[in-house]
ZAKOLPA-452917 format. One record per residue: residue number from 1; residue in one letter; x, y, z of N, C-alpha, C in turn. Coordinates in Angstrom, 3 decimals, padded with zeros to 6 digits. Each point is the difference from the previous one (the first is absolute). Last residue first. Example, Ala and Ser with C-alpha at 12.3 -4.5 7.8 and 13.67 -1.06 7.14 Angstrom:
[rec 2, "S", [012.850, -002.250, 007.080], [000.820, 001.190, 000.060], [-000.770, 001.090, 000.730]] [rec 1, "A", [000.290, -005.720, -000.070], [-000.890, 001.190, 000.000], [000.900, 001.200, 000.000]] 
END
This chain:
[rec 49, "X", [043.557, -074.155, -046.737], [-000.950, 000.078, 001.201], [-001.292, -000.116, -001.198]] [rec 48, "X", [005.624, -000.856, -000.807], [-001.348, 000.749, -000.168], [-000.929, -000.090, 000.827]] [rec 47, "X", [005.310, -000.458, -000.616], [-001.060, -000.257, 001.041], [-000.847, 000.911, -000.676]] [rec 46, "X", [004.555, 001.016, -001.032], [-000.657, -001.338, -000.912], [-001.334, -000.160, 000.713]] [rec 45, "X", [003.208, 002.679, 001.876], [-001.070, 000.891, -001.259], [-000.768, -000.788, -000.382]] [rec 44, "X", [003.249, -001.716, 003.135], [-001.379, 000.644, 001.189], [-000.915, 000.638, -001.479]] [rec 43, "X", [004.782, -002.539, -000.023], [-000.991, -000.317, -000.768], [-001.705, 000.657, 000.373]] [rec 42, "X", [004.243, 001.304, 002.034], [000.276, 000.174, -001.248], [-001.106, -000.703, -001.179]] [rec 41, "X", [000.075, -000.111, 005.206], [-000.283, 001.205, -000.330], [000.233, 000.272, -001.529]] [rec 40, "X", [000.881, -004.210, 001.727], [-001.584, -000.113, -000.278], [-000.049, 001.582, -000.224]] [rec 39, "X", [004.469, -001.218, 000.004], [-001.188, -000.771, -000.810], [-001.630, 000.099, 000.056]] [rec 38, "X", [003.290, 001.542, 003.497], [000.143, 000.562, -001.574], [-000.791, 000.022, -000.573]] [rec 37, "X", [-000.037, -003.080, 003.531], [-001.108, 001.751, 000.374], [000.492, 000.510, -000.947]] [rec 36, "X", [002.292, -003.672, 000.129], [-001.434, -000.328, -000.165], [-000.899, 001.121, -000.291]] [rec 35, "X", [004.322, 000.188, 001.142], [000.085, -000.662, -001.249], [-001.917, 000.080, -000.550]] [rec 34, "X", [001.248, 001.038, 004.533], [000.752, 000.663, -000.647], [-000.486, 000.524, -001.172]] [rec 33, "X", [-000.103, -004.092, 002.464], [-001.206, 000.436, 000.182], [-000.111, 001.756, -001.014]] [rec 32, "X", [003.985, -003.447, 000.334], [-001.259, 000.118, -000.810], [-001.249, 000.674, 000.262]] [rec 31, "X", [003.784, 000.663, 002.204], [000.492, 000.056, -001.200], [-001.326, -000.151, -000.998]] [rec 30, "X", [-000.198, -000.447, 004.897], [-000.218, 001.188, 000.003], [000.232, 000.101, -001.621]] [rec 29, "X", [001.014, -004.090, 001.670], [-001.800, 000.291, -000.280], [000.389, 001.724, -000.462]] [rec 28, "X", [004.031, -002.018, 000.671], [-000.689, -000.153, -001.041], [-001.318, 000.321, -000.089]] [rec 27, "X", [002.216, 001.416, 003.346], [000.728, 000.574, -000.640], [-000.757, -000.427, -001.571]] [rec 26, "X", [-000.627, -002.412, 004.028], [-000.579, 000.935, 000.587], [000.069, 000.959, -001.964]] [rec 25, "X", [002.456, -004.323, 000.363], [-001.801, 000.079, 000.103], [-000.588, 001.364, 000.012]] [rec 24, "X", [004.310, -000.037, 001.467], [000.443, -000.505, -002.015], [-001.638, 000.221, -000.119]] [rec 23, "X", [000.644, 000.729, 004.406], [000.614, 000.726, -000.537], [-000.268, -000.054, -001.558]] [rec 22, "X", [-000.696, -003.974, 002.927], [-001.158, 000.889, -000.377], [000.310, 001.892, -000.036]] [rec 21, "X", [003.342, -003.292, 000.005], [-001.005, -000.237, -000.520], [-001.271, 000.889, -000.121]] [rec 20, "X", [004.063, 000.683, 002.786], [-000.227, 000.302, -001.665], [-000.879, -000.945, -000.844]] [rec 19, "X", [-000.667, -000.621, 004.824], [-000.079, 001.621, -000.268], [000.745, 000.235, -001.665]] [rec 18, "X", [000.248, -004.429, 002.070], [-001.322, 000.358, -000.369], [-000.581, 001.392, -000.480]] [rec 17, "X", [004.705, -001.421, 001.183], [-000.482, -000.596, -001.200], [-001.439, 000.561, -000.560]] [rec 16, "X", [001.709, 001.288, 004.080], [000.669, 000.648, -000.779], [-000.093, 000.108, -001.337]] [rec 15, "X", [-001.842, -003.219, 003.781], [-000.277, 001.997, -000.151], [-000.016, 000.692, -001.275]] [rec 14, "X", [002.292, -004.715, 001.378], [-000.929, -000.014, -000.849], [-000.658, 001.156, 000.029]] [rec 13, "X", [003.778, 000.191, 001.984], [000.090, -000.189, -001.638], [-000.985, -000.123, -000.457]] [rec 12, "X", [-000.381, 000.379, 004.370], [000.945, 001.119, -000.588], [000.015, 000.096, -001.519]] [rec 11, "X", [-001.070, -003.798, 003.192], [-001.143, 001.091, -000.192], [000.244, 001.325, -001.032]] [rec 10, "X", [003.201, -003.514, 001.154], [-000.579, -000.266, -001.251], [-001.635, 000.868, -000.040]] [rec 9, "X", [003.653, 000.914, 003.404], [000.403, -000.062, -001.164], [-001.384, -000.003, -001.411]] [rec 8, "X", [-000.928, -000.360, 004.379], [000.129, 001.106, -000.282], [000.467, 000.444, -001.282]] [rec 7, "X", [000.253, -004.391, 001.724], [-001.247, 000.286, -000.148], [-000.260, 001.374, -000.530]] [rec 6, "X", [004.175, -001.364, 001.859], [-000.360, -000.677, -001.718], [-001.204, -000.024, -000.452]] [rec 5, "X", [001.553, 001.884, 004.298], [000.547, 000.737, -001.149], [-000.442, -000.191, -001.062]] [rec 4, "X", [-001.554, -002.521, 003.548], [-000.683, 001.089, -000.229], [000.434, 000.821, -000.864]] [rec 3, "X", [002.026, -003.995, 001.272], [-001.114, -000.196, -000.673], [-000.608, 001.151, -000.369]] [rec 2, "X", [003.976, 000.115, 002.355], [000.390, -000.079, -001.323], [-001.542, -000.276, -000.889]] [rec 1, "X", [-000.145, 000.611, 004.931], [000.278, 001.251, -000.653], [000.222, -000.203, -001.506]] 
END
């Protein structure tokens, strides 16, 4: 029984860990992509054909 707690345990944490990660990840792409799509709608006059 104590093995399975401590297994549970460290399943737990590592979850927990992995989920604000790719929280922080998730949060930054969306920042630049953002960033990106500004930028290109603010430089869109410059484009000649």
């Amino acid at each position: 029984m104590e093995r399975a707690y401590k297994t549970m345990t460290s399943a737990g944490g590592g979850n927990i860990a992995l989920g604000i990660i790719m929280v922080v990840t998730g949060i930054t792409a969306g920042v630049i992509t953002i960033v990106n799509g500004a930028r290109l709608l603010r430089h869109r006059k410059e484009i000649t054909f």
